[in-house]
C-alpha positions as CSV (number, residue, x, y, z in Angstrom):
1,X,0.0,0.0,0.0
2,X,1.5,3.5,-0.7
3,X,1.5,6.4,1.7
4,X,-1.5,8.1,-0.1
5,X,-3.8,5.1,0.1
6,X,-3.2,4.5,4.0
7,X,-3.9,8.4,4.5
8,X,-7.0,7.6,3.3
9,X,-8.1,4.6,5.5
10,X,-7.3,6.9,8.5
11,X,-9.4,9.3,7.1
12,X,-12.5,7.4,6.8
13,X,-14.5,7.5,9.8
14,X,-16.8,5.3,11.3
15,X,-20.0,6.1,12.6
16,X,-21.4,3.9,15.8
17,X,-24.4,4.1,14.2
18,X,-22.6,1.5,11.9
19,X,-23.2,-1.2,14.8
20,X,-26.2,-2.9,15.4
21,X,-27.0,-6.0,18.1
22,X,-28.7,-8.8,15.9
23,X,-28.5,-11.2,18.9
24,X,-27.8,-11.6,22.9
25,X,-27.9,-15.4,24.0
26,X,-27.2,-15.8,27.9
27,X,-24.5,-18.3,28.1
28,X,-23.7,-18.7,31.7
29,X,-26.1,-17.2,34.8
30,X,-23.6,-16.9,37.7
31,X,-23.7,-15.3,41.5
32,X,-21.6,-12.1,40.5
33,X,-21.8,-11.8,36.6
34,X,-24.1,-13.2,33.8
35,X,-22.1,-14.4,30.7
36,X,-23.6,-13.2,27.2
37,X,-22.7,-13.9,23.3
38,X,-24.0,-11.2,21.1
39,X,-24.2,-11.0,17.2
40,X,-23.1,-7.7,15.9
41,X,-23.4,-6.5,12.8
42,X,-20.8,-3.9,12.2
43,X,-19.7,-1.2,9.8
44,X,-18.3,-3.6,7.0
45,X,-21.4,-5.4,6.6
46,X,-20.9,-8.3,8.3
47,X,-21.4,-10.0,11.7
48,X,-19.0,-11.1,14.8
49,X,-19.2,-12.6,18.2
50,X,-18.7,-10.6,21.2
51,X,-18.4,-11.3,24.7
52,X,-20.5,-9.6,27.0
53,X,-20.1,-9.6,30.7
54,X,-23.3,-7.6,32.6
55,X,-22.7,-6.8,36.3
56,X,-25.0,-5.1,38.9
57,X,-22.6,-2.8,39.5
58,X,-20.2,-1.8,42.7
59,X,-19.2,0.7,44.8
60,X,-15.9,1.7,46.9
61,X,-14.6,3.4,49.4
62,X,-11.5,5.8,50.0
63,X,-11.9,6.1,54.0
64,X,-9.4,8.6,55.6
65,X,-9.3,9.1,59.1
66,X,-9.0,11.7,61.4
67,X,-4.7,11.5,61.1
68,X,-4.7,10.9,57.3
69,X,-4.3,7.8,57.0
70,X,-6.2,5.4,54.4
71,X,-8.3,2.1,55.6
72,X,-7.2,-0.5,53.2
73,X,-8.3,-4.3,53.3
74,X,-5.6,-7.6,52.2
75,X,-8.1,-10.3,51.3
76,X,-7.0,-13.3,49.0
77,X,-8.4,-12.7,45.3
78,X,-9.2,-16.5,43.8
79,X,-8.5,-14.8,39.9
80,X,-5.1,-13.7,41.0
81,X,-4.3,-17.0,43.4
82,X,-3.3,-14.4,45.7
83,X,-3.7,-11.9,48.3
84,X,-4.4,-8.3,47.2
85,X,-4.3,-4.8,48.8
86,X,-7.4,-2.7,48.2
87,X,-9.9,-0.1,49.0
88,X,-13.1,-1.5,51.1
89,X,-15.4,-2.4,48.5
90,X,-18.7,-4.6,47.2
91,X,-21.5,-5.2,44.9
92,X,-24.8,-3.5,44.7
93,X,-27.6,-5.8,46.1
94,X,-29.3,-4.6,42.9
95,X,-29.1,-2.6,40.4
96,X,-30.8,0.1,41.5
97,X,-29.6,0.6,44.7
98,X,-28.0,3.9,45.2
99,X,-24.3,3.6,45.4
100,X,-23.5,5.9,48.2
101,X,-25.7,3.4,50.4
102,X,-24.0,0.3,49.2
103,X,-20.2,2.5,49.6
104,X,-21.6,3.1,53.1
105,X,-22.5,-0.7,54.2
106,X,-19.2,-1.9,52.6
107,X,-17.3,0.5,54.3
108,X,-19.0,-1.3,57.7
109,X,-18.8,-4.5,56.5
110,X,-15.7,-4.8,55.5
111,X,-13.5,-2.4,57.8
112,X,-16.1,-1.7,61.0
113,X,-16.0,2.2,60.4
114,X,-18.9,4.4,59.7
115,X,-18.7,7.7,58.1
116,X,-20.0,11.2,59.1
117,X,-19.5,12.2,55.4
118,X,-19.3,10.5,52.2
119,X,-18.9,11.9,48.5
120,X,-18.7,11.0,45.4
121,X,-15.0,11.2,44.3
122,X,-15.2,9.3,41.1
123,X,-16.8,6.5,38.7
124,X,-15.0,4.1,36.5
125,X,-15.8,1.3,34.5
126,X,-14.0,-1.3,35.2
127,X,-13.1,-3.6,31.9
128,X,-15.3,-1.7,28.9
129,X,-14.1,-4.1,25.9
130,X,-16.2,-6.6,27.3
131,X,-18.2,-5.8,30.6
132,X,-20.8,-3.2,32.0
133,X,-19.4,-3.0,35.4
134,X,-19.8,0.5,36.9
135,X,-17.9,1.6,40.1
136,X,-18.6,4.8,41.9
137,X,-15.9,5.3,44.3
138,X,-16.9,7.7,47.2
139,X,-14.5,9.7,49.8
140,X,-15.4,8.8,52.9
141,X,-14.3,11.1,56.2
142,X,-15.2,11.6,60.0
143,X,-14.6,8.1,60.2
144,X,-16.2,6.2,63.3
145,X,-15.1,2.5,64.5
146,X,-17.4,0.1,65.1
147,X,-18.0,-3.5,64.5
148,X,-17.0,-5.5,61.0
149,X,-20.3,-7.4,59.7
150,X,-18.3,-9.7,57.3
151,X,-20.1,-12.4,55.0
152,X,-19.8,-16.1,55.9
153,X,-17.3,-16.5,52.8
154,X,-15.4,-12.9,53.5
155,X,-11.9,-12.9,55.3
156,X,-9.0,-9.7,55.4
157,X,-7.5,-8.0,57.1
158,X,-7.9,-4.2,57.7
159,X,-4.9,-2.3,57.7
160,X,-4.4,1.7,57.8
161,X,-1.8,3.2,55.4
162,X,0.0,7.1,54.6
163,X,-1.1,8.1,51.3
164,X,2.4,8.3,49.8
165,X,3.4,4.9,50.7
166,X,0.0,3.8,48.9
167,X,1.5,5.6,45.8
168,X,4.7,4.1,45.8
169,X,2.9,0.3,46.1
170,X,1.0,1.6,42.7
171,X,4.2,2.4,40.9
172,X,6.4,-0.6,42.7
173,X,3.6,-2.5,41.1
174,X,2.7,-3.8,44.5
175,X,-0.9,-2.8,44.0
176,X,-2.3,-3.9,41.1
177,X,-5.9,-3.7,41.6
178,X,-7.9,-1.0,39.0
179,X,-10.4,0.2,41.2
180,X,-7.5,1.2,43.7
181,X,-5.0,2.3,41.6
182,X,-7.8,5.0,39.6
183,X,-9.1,6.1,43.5
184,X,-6.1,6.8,45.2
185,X,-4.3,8.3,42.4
186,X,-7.8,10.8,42.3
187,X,-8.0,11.2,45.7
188,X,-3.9,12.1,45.8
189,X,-4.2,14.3,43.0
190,X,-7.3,16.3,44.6
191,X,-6.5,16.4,47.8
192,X,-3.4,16.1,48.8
193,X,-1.1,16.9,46.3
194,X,1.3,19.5,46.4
């Protein structure tokens, strides 16, 4: 190809009107995620498989106490075959419930504190290629402690860390984890960044 016919392939643009879904068969109905094929048609005409993941939904928590420091929770991740680091965090009980009340019940749940404030601080979705999952990740301050209400299949460990040392786990590629990395990298650069 010479350089004037690949100059214009970039310049042809596709509309996303181009894509249309023919099909969605449910595949696999699991306790976290429902498994879908769908049947596109797309731009050139013809058709393609694509996964599709659909989630309820999540939210998280970054929970800073009183002196700064960050509740975190180190809970084994089956997926990974390993223990993880991460903000407190959980799934909706359904779709429509409001994700600053689910952020809130995680945060007891999983860590025993309750917060006198909560807001949003961002949303991110977690794997879009392939999957719906939405995250709101909320701040969460005026922490109070109180009493973990873990589920009968939930074990960590709660642990408090300084912001900075959090940062340096991201880029020593100790922490790994997407939800974590995108919410303490938001909270560092809006709040305590200098």
């Amino acid at each position: 190809m010479g350089v004037l016919q690949i100059n214009r392939l970039a310049e042809v643009k596709v509309s996303m009107d181009n894509y249309e879904r023919i099909d969605r068969e449910l595949i696999h109905k699991g306790v976290i995620i429902d498994y879908y094929q769908d049947t596109m048609k797309i731009p050139n005409g013809t058709t393609a498989k694509w996964d599709f993941i659909k989630h309820k939904g999540a939210a998280a928590v970054v929970a800073v106490k009183d002196d700064g420091r960050l509740l975190m929770v180190r809970q084994y991740r089956n997926a990974l075959e390993r223990e993880t680091l991460e903000i407190p965090a959980g799934g909706l009980n359904g779709a429509d419930e409001p994700t600053e009340i689910a952020a809130a019940r995680e945060l007891e749940e999983e860590t025993g504190y309750t917060a006198g404030k909560m807001e949003l601080l961002i949303s991110l979705y977690t794997t879009v290629a392939f999957c719906n999952e939405k995250i709101d990740v909320y701040l969460a301050t005026d922490l109070k402690k109180g009493h973990q209400h873990l589920d009968d299949d939930e074990f960590l460990n709660v642990e408090s860390h300084d912001i900075e040392e959090l940062i340096r786990q991201i880029y020593d590629c100790k922490i790994q984890d997407g939800k974590t990395i995108s919410a303490l990298l938001a909270y560092y650069n809006k709040y305590r960044r200098k």
